[in-house]
C-alpha positions, 0 to 999 in steps of 0.5 A, spaced: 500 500 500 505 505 501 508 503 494 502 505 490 501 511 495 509 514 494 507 513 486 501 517 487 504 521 489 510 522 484 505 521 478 501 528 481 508 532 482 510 530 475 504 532 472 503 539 476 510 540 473 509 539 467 502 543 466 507 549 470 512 547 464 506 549 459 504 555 462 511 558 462 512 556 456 505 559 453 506 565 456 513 566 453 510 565 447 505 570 448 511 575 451 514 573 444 509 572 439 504 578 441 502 584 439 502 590 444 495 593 445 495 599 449 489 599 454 487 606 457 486 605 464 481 608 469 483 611 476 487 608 480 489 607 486 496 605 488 496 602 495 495 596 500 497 596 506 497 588 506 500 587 500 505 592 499 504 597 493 500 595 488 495 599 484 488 595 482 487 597 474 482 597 471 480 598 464 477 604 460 474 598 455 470 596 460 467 601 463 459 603 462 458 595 459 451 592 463 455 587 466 448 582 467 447 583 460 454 579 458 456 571 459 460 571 465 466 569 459 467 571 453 471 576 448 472 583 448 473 585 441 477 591 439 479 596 434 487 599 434 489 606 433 495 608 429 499 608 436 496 601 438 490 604 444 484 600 443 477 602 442 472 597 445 468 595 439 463 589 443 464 584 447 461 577 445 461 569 448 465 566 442 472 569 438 467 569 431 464 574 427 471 578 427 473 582 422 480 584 419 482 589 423 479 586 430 482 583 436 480 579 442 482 579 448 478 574 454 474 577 459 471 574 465 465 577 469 467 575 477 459 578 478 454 583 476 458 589 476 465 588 474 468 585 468 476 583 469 480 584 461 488 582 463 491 583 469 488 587 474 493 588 479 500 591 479 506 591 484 512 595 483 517 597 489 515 600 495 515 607 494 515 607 487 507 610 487 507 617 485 512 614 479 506 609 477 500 613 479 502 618 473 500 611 468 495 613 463 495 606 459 496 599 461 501 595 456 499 588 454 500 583 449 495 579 446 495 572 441 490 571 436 486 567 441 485 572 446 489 570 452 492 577 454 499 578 459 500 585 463 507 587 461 507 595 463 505 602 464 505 607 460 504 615 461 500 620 457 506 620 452 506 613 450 513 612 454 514 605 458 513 608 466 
């Protein structure tokens, strides 16, 4: 019996580092292949006392949406300016209809009100919150498929914070 519970045990570790292995590598795929969408963010707040400095983001692109009215999951479409800033187009379940010079990116509706696209947390170095509480826009690269990863912040001026 203890020989089967030792294998068990193996055969679980091995499998949870090889799902950690494919999201690492997923993601640095993601960093490499994906394009750079540029997501205005609405008022921040740069502070926890628990966690350390951190800002909660939140996105332009989902604001004024009737929440209840949305799946719980499913795709924000967008459309780029010259610069890369995205315009919020629609949110539907399912990555189709899209047009040529539409994006995805994956939303999830954790409940009646919110709408979470990406990251929706930031932390930086302690006492760097003035630095980042200047930040206009949300970096984040996006695949074809919708997945989508925080990369920076950046000012009004396009700069990396």
């Amino acid at each position: 019996m203890k020989r089967y519970k030792w294998m068990v045990i193996i055969l679980n570790l091995l499998a949870l580092l090889i799902y950690f292995g494919y999201a690492i590598v997923a993601k640095e795929a993601l960093l490499k292949d994906g394009q750079l969408v540029l997501l205005e963010l609405a008022p921040l707040d740069p502070r926890s006392l628990i966690q350390g400095d951190y800002m909660t983001l939140r996105y332009k692109i989902s604001e004024n949406a009737d929440a209840k009215d949305i799946p719980k999951r499913g795709y924000c479409v967008i459309h780029l300016d010259s610069n890369g800033i995205a315009s919020k187009a629609r949110f539907q379940q399912h990555k189709s209809p899209l047009s040529r010079h539409e994006h995805l990116i994956e939303y999830t509706r954790p409940d009646r009100w919110n709408i979470n696209i990406g990251a929706e947390s930031f932390f930086f170095e302690e006492g760097q919150a003035e630095k980042y509480g200047k930040a206009k826009y949300g970096g984040v690269k996006v695949d074809k498929n919708g997945n989508s990863l925080l990369m920076a912040l950046y000012d009004e001026k396009l700069q990396k914070i």
